[in-house]
N, C-alpha and C positions, 0 to 999 in steps of 0.2 A: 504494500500500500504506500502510496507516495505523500506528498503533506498536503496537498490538497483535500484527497481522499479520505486523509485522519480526521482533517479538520471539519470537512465540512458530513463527514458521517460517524467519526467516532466522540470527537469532543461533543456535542449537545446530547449523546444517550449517556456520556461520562456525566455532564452538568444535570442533567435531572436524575441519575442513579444518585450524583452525592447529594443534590438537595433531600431527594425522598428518605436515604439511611439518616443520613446528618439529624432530619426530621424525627423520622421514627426510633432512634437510638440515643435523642436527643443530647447529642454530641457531637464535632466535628469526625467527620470519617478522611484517613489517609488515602493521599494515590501514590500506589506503586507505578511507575514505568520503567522500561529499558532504557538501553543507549543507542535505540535505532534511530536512524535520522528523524524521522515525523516527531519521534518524543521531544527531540533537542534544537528544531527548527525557529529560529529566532521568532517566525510568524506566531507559533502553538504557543510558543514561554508568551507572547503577546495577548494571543486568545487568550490562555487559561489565567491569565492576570487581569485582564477585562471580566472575564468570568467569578471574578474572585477563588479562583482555583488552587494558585501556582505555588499560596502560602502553605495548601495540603499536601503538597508536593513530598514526599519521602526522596530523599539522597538515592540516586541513580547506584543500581548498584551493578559490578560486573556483566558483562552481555553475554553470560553463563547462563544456560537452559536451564541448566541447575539448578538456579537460584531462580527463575520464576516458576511463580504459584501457576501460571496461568498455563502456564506447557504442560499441567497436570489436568486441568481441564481439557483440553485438549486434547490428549494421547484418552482420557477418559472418553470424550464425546465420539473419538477414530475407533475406539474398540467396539464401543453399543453401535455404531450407525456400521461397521464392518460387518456385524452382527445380524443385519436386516433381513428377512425375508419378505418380499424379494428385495435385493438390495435396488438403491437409485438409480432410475436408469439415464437420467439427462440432468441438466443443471435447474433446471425445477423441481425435478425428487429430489436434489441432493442439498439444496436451500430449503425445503421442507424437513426436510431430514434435520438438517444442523439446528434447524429450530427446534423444532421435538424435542429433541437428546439436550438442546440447551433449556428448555423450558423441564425437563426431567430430572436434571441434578439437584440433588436434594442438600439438604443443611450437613446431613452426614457425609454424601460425597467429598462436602467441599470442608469440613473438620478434619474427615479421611487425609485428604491433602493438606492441611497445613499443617495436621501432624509428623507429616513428613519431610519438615524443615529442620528439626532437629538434624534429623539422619542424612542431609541433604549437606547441611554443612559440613557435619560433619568427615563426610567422604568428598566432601571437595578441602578441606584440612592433610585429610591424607594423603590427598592424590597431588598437595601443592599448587591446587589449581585446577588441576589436568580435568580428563574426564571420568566420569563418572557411570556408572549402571542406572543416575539417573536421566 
């Protein structure tokens, strides 16, 4: 996805996800991002500070799969929609799909995986970086 594309379809479902938690948790909720370009494009630090975003912002951390939560959702949503019968057969089943499998993760999926930040660290500690089995 390039920073057009971040911005003008991922930043406004980012800005009313943290309004609605912030709301319902009543609390400020953090954003994690990477170090891919869209995250770090002078444009996006501009949005999400027009948006009152940028202050939520959590410290970029390594562009280690490893360390994002979100490559766990991910390989979760590849393994249920691989699962399909019948599987997708064109880019309409398969946007269908991704929705489904995304609107089916539940509160436990997603504790499943950040419980496994402990051990994520952990094995990138060992590995000096390197890679990991995650």
């Amino acid at each position: 996805m390039n920073v057009q594309g971040y911005q003008i379809h991922i930043l406004p479902s980012l800005d009313r996800f943290w309004q609605s938690e912030s709301a319902r948790t009543h609390d400020n909720v953090y954003i994690q991002q990477d170090n891919v370009s869209p995250h770090r494009a002078h444009s996006t630090i501009t949005d999400l500070q027009e948006r009152g975003l940028y202050n939520y912002l959590l410290p970029s951390p390594a562009t280690s799969p490893d360390m994002s939560l979100i490559e766990g959702i991910w390989r979760l949503m590849k393994a249920r929609i691989s699962q399909l019968i019948p599987c997708p057969q064109n880019h309409n089943d398969m946007i269908e799909a991704i929705q489904a499998q995304l609107d089916a993760i539940t509160e436990h999926d997603l504790e499943e995986i950040l419980d496994s930040m402990i051990d994520r660290v952990d094995a990138l500690v060992s590995a000096n970086g390197g890679s990991t089995k995650f």
